[in-house]
N, CA, C and O of each residue as an XYZ file, in Angstrom:
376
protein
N     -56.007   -144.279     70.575
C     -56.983   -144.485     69.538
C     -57.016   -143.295     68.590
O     -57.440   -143.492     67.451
N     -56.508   -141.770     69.038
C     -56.835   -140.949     67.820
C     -58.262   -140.188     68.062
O     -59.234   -140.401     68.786
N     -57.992   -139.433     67.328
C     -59.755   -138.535     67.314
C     -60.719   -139.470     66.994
O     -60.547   -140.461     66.284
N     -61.446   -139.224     67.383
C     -62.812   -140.090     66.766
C     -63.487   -139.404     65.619
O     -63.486   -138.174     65.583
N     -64.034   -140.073     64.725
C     -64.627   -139.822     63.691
C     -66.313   -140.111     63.961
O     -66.405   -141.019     64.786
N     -67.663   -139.623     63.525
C     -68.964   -139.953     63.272
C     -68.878   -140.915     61.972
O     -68.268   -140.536     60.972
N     -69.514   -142.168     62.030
C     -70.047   -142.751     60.692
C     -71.349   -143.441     61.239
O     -71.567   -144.000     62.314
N     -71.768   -143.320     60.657
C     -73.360   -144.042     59.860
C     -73.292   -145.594     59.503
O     -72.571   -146.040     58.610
N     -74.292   -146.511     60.465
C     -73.628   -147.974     60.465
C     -75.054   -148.181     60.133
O     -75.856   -147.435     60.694
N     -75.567   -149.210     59.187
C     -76.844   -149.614     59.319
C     -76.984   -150.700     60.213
O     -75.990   -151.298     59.799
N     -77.529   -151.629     61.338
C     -77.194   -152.703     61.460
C     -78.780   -153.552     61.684
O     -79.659   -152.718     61.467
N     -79.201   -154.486     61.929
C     -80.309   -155.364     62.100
C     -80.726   -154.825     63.677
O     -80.121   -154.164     64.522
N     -82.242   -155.537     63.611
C     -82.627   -155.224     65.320
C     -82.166   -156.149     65.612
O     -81.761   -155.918     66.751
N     -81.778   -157.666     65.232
C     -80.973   -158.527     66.648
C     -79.496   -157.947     66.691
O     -78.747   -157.934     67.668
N     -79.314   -157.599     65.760
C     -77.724   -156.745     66.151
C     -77.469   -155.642     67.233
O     -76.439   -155.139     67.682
N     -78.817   -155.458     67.482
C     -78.731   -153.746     68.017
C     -78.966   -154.576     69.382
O     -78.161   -154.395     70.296
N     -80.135   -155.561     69.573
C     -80.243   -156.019     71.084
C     -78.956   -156.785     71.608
O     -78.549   -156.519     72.739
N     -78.279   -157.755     70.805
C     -77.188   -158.578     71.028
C     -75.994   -157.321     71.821
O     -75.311   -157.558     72.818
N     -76.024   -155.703     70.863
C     -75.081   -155.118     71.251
C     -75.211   -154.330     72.441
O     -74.334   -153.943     73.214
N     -76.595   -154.136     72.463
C     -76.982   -153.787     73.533
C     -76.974   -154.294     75.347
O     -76.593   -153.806     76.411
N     -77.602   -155.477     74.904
C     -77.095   -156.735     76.068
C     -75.848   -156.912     76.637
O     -75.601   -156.924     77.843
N     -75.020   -157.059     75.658
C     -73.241   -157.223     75.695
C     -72.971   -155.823     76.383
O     -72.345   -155.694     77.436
N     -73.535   -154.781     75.637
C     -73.046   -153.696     76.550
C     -73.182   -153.514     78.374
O     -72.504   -153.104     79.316
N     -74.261   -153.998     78.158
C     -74.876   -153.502     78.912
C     -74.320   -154.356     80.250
O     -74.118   -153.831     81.345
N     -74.107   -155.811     79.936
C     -73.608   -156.288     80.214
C     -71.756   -156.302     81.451
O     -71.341   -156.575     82.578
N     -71.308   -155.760     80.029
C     -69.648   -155.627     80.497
C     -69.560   -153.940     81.316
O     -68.561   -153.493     81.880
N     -70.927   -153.225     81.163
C     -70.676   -151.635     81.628
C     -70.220   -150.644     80.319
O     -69.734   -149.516     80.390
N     -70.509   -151.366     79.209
C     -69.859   -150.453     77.783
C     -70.976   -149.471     77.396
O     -72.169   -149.682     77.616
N     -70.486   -148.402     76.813
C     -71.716   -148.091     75.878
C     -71.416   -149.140     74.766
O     -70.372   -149.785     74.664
N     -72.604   -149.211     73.873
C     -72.918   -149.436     72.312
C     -71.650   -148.803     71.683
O     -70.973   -149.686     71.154
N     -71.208   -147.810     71.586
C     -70.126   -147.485     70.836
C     -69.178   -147.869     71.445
O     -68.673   -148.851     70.902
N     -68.701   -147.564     72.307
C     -67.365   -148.278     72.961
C     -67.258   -149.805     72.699
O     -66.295   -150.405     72.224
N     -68.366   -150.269     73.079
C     -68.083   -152.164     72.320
C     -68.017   -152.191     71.204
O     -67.296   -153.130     70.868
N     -68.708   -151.195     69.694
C     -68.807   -151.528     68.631
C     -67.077   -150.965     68.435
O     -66.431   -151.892     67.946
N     -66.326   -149.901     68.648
C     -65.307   -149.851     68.122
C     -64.328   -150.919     68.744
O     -63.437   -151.431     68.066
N     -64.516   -151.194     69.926
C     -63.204   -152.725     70.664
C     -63.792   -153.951     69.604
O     -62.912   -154.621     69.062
N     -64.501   -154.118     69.441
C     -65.063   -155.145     68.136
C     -64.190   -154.705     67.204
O     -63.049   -155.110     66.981
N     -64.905   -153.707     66.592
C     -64.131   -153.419     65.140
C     -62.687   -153.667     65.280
O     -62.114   -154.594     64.707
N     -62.110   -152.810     66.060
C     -60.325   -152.616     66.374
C     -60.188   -154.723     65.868
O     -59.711   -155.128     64.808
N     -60.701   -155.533     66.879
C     -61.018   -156.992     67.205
C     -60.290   -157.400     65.637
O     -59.200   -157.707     65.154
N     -61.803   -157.150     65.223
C     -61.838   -157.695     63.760
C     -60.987   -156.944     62.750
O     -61.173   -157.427     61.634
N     -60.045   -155.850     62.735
C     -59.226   -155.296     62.144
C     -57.911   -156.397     62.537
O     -57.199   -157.026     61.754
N     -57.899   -156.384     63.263
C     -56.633   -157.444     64.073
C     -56.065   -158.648     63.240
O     -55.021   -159.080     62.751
N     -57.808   -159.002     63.429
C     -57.747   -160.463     62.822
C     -57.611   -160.760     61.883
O     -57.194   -161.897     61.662
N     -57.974   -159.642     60.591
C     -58.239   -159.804     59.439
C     -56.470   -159.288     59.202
O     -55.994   -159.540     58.095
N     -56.013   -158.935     59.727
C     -54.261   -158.350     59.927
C     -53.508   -159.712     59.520
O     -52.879   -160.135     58.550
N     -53.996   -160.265     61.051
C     -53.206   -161.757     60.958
C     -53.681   -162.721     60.084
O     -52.813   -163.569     59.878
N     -54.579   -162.902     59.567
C     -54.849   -163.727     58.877
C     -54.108   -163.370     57.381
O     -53.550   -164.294     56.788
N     -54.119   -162.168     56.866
C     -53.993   -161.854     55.739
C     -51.824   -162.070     56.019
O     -51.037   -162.095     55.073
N     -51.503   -162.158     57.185
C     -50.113   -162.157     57.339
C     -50.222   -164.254     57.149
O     -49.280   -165.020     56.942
N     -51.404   -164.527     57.287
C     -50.910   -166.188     58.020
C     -51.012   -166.361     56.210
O     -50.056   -166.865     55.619
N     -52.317   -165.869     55.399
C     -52.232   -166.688     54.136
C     -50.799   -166.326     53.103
O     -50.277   -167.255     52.488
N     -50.189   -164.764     52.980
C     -48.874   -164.364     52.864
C     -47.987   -165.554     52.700
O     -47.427   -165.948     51.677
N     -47.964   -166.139     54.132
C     -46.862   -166.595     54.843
C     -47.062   -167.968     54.171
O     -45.980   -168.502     53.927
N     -48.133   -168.689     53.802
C     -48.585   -170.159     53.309
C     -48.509   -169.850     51.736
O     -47.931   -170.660     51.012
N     -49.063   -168.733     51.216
C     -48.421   -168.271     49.741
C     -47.106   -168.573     49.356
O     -46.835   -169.174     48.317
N     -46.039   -168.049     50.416
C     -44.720   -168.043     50.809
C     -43.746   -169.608     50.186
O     -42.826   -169.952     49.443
N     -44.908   -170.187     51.261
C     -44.152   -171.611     51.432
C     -44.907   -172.453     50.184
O     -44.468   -173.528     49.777
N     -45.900   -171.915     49.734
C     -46.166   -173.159     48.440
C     -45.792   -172.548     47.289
O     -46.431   -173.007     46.342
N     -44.712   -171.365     46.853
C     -43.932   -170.912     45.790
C     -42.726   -171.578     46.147
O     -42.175   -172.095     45.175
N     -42.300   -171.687     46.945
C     -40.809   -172.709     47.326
C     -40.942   -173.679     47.225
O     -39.959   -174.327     46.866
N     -42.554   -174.580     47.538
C     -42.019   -175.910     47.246
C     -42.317   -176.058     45.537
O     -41.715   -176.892     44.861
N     -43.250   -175.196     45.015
C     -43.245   -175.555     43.630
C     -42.136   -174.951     42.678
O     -42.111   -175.213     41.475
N     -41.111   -174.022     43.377
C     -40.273   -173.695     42.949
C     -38.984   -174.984     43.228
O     -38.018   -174.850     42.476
N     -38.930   -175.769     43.878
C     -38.135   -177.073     44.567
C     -38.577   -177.990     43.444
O     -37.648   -178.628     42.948
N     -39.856   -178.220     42.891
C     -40.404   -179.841     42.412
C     -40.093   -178.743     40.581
O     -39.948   -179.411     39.558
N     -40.057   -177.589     40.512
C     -39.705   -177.623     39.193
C     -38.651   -178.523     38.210
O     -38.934   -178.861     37.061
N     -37.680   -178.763     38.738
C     -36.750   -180.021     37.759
C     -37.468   -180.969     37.107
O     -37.377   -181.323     35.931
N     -38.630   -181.586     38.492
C     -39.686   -182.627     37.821
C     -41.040   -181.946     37.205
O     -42.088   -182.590     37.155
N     -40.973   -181.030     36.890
C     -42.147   -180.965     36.014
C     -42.044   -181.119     34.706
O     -41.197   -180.671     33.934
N     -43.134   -181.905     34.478
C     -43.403   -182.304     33.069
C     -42.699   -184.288     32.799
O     -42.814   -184.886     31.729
N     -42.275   -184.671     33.616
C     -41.900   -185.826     34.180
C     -43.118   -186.657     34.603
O     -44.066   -186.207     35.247
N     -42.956   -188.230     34.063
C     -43.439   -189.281     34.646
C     -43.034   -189.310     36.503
O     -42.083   -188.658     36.935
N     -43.806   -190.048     37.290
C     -43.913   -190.186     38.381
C     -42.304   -191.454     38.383
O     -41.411   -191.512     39.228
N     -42.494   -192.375     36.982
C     -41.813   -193.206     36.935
C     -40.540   -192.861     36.576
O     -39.539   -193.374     37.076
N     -40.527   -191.623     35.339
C     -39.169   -190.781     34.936
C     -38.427   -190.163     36.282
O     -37.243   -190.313     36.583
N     -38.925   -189.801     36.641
C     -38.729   -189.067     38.477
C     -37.822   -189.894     39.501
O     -36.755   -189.584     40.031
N     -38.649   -191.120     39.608
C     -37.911   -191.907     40.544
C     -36.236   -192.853     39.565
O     -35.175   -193.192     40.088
N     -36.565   -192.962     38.461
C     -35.538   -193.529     38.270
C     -34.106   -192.282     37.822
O     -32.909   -192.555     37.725
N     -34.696   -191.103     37.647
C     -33.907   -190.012     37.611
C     -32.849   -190.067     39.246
O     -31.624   -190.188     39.286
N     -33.575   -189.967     40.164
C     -33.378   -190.124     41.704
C     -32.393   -191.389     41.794
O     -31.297   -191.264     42.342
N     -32.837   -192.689     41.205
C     -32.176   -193.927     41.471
C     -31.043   -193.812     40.987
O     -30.113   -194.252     41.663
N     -30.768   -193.232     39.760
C     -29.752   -192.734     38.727
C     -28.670   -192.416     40.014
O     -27.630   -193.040     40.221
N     -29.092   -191.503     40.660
C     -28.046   -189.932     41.262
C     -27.516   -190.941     42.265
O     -26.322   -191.138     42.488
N     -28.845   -191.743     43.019
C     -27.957   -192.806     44.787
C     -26.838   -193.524     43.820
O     -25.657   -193.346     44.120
N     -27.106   -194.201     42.854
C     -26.255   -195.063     42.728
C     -24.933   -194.723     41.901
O     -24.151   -195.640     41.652
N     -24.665   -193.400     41.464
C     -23.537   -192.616     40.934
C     -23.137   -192.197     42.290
O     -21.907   -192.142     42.255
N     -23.526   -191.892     43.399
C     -22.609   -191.054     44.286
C     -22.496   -192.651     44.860
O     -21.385   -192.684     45.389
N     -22.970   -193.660     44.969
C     -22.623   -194.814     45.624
C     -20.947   -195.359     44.425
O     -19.774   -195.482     44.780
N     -21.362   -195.487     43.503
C     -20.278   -195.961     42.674
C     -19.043   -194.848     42.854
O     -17.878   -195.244     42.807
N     -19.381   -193.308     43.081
C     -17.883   -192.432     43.338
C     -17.479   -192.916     44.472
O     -16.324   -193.341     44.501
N     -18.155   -192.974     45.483
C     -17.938   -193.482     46.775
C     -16.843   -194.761     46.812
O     -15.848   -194.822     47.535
N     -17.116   -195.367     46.225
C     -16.186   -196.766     46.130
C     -15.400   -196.780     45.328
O     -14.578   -197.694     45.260
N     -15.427   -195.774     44.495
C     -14.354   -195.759     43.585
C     -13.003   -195.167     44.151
O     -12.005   -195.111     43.433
């Protein structure tokens, strides 16, 4: 964990009994649970910020994929598509 640092936390009185209880509970002090929390929620906010990244990721590829059709009818689109089966069908037999 590193040296420890002092900071100054304001928190609510049900915060303080909830942390208290929990402590008191598992055998923690109050500080020892408030920093395994924090560490907790550092974690999470880690992975999450890696999970939205990663979904950023994948919806620049697919709108980088559907660019040809932008600005295209739904109807221009598909017969663009029908165009291409039935040219590689006609090389095919040719």
């Amino acid at each position: 964990m590193g040296e420890l640092q002092r900071v100054q936390v304001l928190i609510g009185a049900d915060q303080r009994k909830k942390l208290a209880r929990l402590a008191r509970r598992e055998g923690k002090s109050i500080s020892g649970l408030m920093r395994e929390l924090i560490e907790r929620g550092l974690e999470q906010r880690a992975q999450e910020q890696t999970e939205w990244e990663a979904a950023l990721e994948r919806l620049a590829r697919r709108r980088q994929a559907q660019k040809p059709y932008r600005g295209k009818s739904l109807l221009a689109q598909a017969r663009t598509e029908r165009e291409k089966q039935l040219e590689r069908v006609w090389r095919q037999s040719s």
